[in-house]
C-alpha positions, 0 to 999 in steps of 0.5 A: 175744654175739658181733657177727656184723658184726665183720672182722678188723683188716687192713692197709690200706696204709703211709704213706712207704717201702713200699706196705704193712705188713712181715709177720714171723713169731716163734715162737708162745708156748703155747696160744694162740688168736687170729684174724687181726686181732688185737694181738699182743704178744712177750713172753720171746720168743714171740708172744701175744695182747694183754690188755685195754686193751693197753700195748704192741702189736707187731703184729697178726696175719695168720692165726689161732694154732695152740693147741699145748701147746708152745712155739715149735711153730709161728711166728705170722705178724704185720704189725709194727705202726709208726706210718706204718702204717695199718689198716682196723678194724671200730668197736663199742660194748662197751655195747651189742655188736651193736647200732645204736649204733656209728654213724660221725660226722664227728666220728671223724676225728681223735679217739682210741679204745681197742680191744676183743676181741669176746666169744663169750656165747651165740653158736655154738662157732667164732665169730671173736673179732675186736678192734673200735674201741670208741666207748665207749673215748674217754675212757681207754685209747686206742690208735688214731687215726681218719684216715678211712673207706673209701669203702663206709663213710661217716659214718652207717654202723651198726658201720661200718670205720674207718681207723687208726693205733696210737699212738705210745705203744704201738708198739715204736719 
């Protein structure tokens, strides 16, 4: 069941040379159907969503795809993804989606998670498949750095927001 408290993934601000992410856009690959928020990757040429536990992310994307049966019908508009970037990201348990398990500590910052894609189960046709921090993802797979928390969001918040960055590993450099 989807998680009703799930945002998109968002650029917060950038670290050094711009106040905020560079937005780009690349021609969109067929039959895609993302929403704002989530990690995208090139691949021949086009831009497509990340697959589970993704090894490369190139960007994250600023507005939902287009699901065309053609290719490079449209341009998927996306915020390039760098390392001085830094994201604001809702954070869940897959385990136990939804619940009150996810819970911000302290501890957080700092530490490494890996990512997942909000699943839709029973919840209503239409329901946003956001990408969240899995808290469950801390010991494989990781993909982002907790830096911190917005202010509105502190430690002890239920399925809280989280500031990040990508690691290193998995951004075209």
């Amino acid at each position: 069941m989807a998680n009703t408290a799930l945002f998109a993934m968002r650029v917060s601000y950038q670290q050094g040379k711009y106040s905020t992410g560079l937005d780009f856009s690349q021609p969109e690959d067929a039959t895609q159907t993302w929403f704002a928020g989530a990690p995208l990757v090139q691949v021949s040429g086009y831009m497509q969503e990340c697959g589970a536990n993704p090894t490369r992310i190139d960007g994250v994307a600023v507005a939902k795809a287009h699901n065309d049966t053609t290719h490079a019908t449209h341009n998927a508009m996306f915020t390039e993804v760098e390392t001085d970037v830094v994201y604001e990201m809702s954070i869940d348990k897959a385990s136990g989606q939804a619940g009150a398990s996810a819970v911000l500590a302290a501890s957080n910052v700092g530490a490494t998670y890996g990512i997942t894609k909000d699943t839709i189960g029973s919840s209503p046709a239409g329901t946003a498949l956001y990408w969240y921090l899995d808290v469950d993802k801390s010991a494989a797979n990781q993909r982002v750095l907790v830096i911190g928390f917005p202010v509105w969001s502190p430690a002890g918040t239920v399925n809280g927001r989280v500031y990040v960055k990508f690691l290193a590993a998995n951004v075209l450099q």
